[in-house]
C-alpha atoms as a printed R data frame, in Angstrom:
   type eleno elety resid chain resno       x       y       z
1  ATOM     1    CA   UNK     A     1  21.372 -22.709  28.176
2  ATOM     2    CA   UNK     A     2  24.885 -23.214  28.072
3  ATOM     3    CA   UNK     A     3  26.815 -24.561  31.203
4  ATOM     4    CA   UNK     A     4  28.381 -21.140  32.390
5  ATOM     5    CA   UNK     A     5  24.614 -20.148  32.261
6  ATOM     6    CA   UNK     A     6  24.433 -17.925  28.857
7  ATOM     7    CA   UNK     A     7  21.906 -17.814  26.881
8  ATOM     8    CA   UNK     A     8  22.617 -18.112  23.441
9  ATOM     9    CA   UNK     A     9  20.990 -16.282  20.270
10 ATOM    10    CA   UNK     A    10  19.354 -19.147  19.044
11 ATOM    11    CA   UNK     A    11  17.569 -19.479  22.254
12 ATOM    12    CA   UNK     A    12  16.506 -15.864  22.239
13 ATOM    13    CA   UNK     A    13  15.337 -15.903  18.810
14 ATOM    14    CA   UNK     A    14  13.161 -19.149  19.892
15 ATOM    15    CA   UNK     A    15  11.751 -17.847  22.648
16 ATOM    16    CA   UNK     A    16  10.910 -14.334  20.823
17 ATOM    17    CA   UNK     A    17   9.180 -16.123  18.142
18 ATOM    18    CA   UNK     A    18   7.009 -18.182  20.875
19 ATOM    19    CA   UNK     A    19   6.404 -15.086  22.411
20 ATOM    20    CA   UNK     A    20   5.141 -13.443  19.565
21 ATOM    21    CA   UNK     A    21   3.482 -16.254  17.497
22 ATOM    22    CA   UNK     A    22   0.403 -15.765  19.261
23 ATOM    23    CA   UNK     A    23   0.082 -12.045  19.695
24 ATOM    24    CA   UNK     A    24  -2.522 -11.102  16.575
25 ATOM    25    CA   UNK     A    25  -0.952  -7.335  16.322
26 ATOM    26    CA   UNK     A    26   2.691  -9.574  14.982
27 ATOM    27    CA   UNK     A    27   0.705 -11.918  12.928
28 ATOM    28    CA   UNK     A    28   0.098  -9.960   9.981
29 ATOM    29    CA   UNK     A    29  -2.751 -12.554   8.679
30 ATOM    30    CA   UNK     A    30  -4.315 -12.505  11.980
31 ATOM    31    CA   UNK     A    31  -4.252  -8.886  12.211
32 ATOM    32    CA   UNK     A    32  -5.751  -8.163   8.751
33 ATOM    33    CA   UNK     A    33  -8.140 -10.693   9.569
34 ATOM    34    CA   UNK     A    34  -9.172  -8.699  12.767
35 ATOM    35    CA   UNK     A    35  -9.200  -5.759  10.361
36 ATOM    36    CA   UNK     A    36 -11.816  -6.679   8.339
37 ATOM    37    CA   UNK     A    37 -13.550  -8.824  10.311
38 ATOM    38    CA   UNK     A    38 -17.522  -7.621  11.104
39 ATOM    39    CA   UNK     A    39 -17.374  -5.450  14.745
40 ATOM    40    CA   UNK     A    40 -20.149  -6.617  16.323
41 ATOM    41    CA   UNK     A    41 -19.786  -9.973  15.820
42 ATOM    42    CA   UNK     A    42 -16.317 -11.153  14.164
43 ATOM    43    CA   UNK     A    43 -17.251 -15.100  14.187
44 ATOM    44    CA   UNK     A    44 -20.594 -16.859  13.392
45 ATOM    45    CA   UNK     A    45 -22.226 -19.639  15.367
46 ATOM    46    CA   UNK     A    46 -20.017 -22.153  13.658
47 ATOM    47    CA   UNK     A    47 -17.064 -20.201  14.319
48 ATOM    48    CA   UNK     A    48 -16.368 -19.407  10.813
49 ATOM    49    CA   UNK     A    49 -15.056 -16.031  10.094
50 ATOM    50    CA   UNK     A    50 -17.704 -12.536   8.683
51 ATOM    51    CA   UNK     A    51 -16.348 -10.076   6.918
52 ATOM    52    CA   UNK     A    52 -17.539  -6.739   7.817
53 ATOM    53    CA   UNK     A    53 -20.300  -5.641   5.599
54 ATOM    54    CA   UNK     A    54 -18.481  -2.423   4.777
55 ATOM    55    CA   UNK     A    55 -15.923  -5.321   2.742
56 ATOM    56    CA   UNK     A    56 -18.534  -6.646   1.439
57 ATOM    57    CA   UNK     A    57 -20.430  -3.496  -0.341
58 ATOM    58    CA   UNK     A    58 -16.501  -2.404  -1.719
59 ATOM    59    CA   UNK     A    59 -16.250  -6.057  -2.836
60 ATOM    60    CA   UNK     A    60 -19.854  -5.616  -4.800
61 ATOM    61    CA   UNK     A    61 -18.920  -2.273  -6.435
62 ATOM    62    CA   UNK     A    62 -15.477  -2.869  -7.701
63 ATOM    63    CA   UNK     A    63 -16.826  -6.360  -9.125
64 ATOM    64    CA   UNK     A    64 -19.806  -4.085 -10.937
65 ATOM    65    CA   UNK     A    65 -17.026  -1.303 -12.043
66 ATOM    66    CA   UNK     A    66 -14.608  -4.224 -13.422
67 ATOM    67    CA   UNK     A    67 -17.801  -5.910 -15.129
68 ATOM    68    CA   UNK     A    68 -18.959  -2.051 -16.788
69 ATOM    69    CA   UNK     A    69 -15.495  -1.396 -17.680
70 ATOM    70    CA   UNK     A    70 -15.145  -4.788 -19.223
71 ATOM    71    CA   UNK     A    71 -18.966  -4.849 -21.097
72 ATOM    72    CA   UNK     A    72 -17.763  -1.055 -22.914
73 ATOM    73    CA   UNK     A    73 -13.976  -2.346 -23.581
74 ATOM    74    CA   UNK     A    74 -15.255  -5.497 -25.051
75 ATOM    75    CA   UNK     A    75 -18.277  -4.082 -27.345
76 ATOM    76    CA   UNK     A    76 -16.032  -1.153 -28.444
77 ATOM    77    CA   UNK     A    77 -13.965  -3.953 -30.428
78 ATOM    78    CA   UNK     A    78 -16.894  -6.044 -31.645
């Protein structure tokens, strides 16, 4: 603070960002994490992070729709 007992912007922006560093709704990793993170249990017994198994099954069926799309572009050419 300064000697007449302002604070200054710098100071304010510091203490904002302390403030908010830890809140997981500002954190936009944190949040997306939380997101898609399983409900019932969002960390395992080693405290590693599980996706939600709703992720998971999307994950699957895109991967199987990029691999058919792929297989029928590819043997169209050959």
């Amino acid at each position: 603070m300064d000697a007449a007992g302002y604070v200054t912007p710098e100071e304010v922006r510091l203490a904002l960002q302390k403030l908010h560093s830890g809140d997981a709704e500002t954190n936009p990793e944190q949040a997306l994490r939380a997101t898609l993170a399983n409900d019932l249990k969002p960390v395992d017994a080693r405290g590693r992070w599980k996706p939600s198994s709703l992720v998971i099954l999307v994950g699957v069926i895109a991967c199987a729709l990029l691999g058919i799309f792929l297989y029928f572009s590819l043997s169209r050419s050959l």
